[in-house]
C-alpha positions in Angstrom: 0.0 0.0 0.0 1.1 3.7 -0.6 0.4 6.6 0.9 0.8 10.0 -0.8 1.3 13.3 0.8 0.0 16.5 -0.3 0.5 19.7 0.5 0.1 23.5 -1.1 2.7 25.9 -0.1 4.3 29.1 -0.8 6.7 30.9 1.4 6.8 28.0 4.1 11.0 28.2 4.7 10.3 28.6 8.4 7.6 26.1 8.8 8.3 23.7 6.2 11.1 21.5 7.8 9.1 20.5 11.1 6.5 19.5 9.2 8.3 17.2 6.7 10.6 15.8 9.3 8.0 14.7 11.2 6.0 12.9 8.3 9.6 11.3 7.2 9.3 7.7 8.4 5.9 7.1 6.7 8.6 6.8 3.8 4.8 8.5 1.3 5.1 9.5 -2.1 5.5 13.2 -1.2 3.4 16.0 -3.3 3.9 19.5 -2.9 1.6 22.4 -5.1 4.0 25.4 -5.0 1.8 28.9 -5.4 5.1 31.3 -5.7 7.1 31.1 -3.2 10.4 33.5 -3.3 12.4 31.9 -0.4 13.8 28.6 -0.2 10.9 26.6 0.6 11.1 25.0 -2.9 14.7 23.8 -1.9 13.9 22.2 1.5 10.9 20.5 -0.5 13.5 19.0 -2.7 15.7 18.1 -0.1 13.3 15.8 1.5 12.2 14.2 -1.6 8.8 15.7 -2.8 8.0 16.1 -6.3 7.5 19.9 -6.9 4.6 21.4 -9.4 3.6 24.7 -10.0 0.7 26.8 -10.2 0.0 30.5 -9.9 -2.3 31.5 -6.7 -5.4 32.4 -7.7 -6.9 33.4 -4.3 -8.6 29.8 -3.9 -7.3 27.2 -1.5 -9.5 24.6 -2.7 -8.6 25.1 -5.9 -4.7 24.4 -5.3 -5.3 21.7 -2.8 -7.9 19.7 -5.8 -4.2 20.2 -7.6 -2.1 18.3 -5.4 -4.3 15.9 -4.9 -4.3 15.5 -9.0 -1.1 14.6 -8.5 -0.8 11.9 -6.1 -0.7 8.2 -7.3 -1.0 6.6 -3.4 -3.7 4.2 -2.0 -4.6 6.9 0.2 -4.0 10.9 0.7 -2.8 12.6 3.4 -3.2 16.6 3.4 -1.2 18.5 5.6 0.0 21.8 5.6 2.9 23.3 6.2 2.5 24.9 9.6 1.4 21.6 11.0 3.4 18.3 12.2 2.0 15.0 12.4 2.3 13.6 16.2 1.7 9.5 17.0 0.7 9.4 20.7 3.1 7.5 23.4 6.0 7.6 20.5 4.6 5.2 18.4 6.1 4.2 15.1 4.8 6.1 12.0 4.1 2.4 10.6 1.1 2.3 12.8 -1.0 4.7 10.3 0.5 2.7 7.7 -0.8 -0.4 9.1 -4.7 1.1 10.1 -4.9 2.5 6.9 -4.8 -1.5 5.5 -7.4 -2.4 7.8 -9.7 0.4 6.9 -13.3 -0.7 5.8 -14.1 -0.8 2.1 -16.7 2.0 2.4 -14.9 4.1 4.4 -13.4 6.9 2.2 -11.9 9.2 4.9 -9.9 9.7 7.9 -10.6 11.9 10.8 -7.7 13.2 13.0 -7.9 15.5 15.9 -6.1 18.5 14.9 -4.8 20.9 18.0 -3.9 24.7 17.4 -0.6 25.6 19.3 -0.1 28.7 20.6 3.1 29.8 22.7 3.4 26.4 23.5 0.3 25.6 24.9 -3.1 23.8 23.4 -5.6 26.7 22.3 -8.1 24.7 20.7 -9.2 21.2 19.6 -11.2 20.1 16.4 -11.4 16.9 14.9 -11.0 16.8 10.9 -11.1 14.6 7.9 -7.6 14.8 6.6 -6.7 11.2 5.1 -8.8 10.1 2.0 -9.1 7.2 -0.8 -7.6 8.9 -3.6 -10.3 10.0 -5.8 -13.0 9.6 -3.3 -12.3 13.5 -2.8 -12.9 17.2 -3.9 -12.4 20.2 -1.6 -14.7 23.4 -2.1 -14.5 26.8 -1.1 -12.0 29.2 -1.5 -10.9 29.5 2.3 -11.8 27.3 5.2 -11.7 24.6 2.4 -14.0 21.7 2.7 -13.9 17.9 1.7 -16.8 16.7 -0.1 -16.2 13.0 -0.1 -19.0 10.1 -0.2 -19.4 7.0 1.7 -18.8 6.7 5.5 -15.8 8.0 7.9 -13.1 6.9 10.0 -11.2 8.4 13.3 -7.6 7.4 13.7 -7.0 7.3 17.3 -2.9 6.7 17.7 -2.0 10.6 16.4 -3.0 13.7 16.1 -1.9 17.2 13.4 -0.6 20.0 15.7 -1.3 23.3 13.9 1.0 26.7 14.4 -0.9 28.5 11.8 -2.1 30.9 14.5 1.3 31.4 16.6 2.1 34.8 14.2 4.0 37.4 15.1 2.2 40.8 14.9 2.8 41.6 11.1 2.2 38.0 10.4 -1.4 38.1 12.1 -2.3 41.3 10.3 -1.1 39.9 6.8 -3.3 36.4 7.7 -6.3 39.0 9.1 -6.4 40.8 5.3 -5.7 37.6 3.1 -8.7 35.6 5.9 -11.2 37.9 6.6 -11.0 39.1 2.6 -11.3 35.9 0.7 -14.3 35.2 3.2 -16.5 38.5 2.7 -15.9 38.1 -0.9 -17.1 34.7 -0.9 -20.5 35.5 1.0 -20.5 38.0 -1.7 -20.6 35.9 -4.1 -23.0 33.8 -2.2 -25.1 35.0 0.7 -26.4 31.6 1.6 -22.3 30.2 2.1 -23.1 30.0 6.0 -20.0 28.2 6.5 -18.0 31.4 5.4 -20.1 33.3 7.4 -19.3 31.3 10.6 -15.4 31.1 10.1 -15.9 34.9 9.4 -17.2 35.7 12.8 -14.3 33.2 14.0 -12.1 35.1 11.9 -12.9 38.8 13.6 -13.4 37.8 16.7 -9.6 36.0 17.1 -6.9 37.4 15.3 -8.8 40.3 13.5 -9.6 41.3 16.9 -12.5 42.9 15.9 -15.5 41.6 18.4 -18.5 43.9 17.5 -18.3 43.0 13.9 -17.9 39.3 14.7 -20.8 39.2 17.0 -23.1 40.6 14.4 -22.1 38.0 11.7 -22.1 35.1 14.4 -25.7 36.1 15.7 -26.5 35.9 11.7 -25.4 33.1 11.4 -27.2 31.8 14.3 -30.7 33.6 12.7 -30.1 31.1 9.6 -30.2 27.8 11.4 -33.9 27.0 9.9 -32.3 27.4 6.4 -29.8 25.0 7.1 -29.2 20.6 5.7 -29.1 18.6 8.9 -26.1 18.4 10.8 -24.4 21.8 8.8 -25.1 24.5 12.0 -21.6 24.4 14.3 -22.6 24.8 17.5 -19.5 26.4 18.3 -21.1 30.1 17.8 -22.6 29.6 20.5 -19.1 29.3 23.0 -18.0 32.1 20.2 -21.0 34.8 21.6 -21.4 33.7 25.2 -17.4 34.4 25.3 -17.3 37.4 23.4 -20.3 39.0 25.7 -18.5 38.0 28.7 -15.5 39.9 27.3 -17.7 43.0 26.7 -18.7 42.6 30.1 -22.1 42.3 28.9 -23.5 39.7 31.0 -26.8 40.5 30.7 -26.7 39.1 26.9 -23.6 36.4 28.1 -26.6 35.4 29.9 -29.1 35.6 27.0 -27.2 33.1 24.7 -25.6 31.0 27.3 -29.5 29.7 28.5 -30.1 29.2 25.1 -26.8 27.5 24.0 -27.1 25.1 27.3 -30.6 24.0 26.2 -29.2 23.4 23.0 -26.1 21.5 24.2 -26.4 21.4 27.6 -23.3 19.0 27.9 -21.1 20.6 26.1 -17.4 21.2 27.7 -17.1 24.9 27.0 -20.5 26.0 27.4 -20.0 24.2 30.8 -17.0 26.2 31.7 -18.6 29.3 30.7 -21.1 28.7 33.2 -18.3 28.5 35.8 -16.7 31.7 34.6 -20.3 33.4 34.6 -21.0 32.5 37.5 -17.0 33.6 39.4 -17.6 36.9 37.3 -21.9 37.7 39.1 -20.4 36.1 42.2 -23.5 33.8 42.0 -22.2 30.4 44.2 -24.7 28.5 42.7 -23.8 29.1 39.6 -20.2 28.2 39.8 -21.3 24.9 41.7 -23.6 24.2 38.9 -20.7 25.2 36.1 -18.1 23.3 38.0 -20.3 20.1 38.3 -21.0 20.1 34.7 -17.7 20.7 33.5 -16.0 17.9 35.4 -18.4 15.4 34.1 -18.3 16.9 30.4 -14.8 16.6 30.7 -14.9 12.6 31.3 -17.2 12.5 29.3 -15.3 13.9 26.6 -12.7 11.8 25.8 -14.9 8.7 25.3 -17.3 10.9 22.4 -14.6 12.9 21.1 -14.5 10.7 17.8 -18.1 11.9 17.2 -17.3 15.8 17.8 -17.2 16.2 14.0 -16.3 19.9 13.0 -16.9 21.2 16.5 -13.7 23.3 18.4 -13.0 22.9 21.7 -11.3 25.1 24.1 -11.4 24.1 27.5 -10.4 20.3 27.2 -7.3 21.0 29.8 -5.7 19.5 32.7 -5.6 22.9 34.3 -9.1 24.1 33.8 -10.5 20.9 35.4 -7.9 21.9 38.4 -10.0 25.0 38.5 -13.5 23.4 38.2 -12.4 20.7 41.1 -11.3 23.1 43.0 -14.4 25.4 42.8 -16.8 22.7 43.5 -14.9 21.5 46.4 -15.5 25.2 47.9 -19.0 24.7 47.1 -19.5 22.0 48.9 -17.4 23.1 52.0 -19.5 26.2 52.3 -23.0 24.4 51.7 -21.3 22.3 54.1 -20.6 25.0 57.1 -24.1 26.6 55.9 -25.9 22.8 56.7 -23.7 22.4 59.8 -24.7 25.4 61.6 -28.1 24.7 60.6 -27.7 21.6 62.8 -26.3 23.6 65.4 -28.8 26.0 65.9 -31.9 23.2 65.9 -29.3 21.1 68.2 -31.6 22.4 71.5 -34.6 21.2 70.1 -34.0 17.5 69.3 -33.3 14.5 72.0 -30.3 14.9 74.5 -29.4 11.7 73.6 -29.1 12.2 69.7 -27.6 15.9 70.2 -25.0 14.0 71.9 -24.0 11.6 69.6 -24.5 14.0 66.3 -21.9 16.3 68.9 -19.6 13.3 69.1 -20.0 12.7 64.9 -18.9 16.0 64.2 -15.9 15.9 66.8 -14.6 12.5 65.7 -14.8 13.6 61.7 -12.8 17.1 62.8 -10.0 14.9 64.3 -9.5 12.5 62.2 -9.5 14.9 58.8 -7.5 17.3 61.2 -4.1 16.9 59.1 -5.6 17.4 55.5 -6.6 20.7 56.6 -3.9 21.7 58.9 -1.0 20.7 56.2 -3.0 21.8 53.2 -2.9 25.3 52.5 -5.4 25.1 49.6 -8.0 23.4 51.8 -7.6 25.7 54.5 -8.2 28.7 52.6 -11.1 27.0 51.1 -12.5 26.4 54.4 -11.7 29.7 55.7 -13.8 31.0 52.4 -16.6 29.0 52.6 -17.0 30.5 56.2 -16.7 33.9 54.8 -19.2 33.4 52.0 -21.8 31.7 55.0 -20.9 34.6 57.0 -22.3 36.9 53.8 -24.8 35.1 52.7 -26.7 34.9 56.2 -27.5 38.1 55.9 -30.3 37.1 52.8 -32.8 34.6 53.4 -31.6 31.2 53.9 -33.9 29.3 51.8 -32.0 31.3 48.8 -28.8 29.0 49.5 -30.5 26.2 48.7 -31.6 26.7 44.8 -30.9 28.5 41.9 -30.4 32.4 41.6 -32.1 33.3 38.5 -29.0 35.9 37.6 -31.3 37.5 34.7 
């Protein structure tokens, strides 16, 4: 079996050798669509074996990448672009694709991957794509934000990922990518005002490296408007993460609100709608709320890795160790200050019930102090939790009580 490789480049020098380097041992026919590049990115192409061809840009991606493809003579086709590296989990061989690619069902024509956008080092975001195809079962469409249109059923290789750096810019890197992005995609829905796929990556578009929230909120609660006009399965739920975020950051939480009820009855257990909730809630000071966020989020985020084959186009943000540090640590201060509300409840009904049983609930509540005397004489954390959820009790007594034990409407 072979596997060809192909790519569309022009002006890669400085991303070009990570991402061939790491696709080396799949020892692939190697294809790359050069658009005019005027630096050496043809050269290190060469060096590592590709077959060159080349094609003026004509301001469409799909275009070019249907050209590379044209060229590719393997069993199956690999696209990757040059600000991305391919990444086998636990240091696997590269044989291992190799080998599940021979196994793949007769009607399965494609290959999903979970691709992760680096930033400064760190995971930004999370999407899982179709990125490995029969050749010929194929054909990409639009002009930016390309899209595979392939029949027949899909696969999700679980023993690597694509990291993608196409977002880690410098300042006059961001701005070229904002003009060439944002561009291409308004002339596109001007070419077609139904192309709600440009529409949403244009609200992505200005709301992260264009910077220009306002604007992106307008075309994202556009988007949202044309839901009824949409096939089955085409409206990415993402907006909604995309306008409860951007009204938080407006400190509009009022309309944060507004689209944050409505995305969680929607898709009420999704991740970063989940940790929204938590923020929302830390930002109104509402302790319900950021029990209710926290408890949500922890069990999204098991729940996550188990469905995140069937995630299809949807990005996620908040699939991180350290934000489920954050949630765990906010729902334990939940409980510790519903539990010092509930204990001095006890206390103060304590003259009213039997001698006997006052005595031995006394006696409970001494014997649990000493013997958990330790974790919260050693552990800062838990101390300063407790010490909180006494402050917090101490507050909230001052509103009725029956209000600690539901729901704050924050609207």
């Amino acid at each position: 079996m072979l596997l060809s490789i192909a790519m569309m480049v022009r002006n890669e020098e400085k991303n070009l050798p990570r991402c061939l380097e790491s696709v080396k041992g799949l020892n692939a026919e190697l294809i790359v669509v050069d658009t005019g590049s005027l630096d050496q990115t043809i050269k290190i192409a060469k060096d590592y074996g590709a077959k060159v061809y080349y094609h003026p840009w004509e301001n469409n991606f799909a275009k070019h990448r249907n050209q590379s493809f044209s060229y590719a003579t393997g069993d199956w086709i690999l696209q990757i672009d040059a600000d991305e590296e391919l990444v086998f989990y636990h240091n696997r061989a590269p044989r291992i694709l190799l080998e599940f690619l021979e196994q793949v069902r007769s009607d399965m024509n494609a290959i999903g991957l979970t691709c992760t956008d680096i930033e400064n080092g760190k995971t930004v975001t999370d999407i899982q794509l179709a990125r490995i195809f029969r050749r010929g079962k194929v054909t990409y469409k639009r002009k930016i934000h390309n899209e595979p249109v392939f029949e027949g059923l899909i696969g999700i290789f679980p023993f690597g990922k694509l990291n993608h750096y196409g977002y880690d810019l410098d300042p006059l890197e961001k701005k070229r990518k904002e003009k060439r992005t944002v561009g291409l995609l308004k002339e596109s829905l001007e070419e077609n005002s139904r192309d709600y796929d440009s529409m949403f990556y244009l609200a992505q578009a200005l709301a992260s490296y264009a910077d220009k929230r306002e604007e992106s909120i307008e075309w994202a609660e556009k988007y949202v408007k044309h839901r009824p006009n949409m096939k089955k399965g085409k409206f990415n739920e993402s907006i909604y993460y995309m306008l409860v975020t951007s009204y938080m950051k407006n400190n509009d939480m009022i309309k944060c609100w507004k689209w944050l009820e409505v995305a969680l009855k929607e898709v009420p257990g999704d991740l970063d709608l989940n940790m929204a909730l938590l923020r929302y809630g830390m930002m109104t000071e509402n302790q319900n709320l950021i029990g209710a966020g926290a408890r949500a989020f922890i069990t999204a985020y098991r729940d996550f890795e188990e469905g995140r084959s069937k995630k299809g186009g949807r990005f996620t943000f908040n699939y991180k160790e350290d934000y489920l540090a954050v949630a765990i640590f906010h729902l334990a201060l939940t409980y510790l200050q519903h539990s010092v509300i509930e204990l001095t409840n006890l206390w103060d009904i304590m003259p009213k019930i039997p001698e006997k049983l006052a005595g031995e609930l006394q006696q409970g509540l001494k014997d649990w102090f000493e013997k958990n005397e330790t974790i919260f004489k050693y552990n800062d954390t838990l101390l300063q939790a407790s010490k909180t959820a006494q402050t917090l009790y101490t507050i909230n007594q001052k509103s009725d009580k029956s209000r600690l034990r539901t729901a704050v409407n924050p609207r």
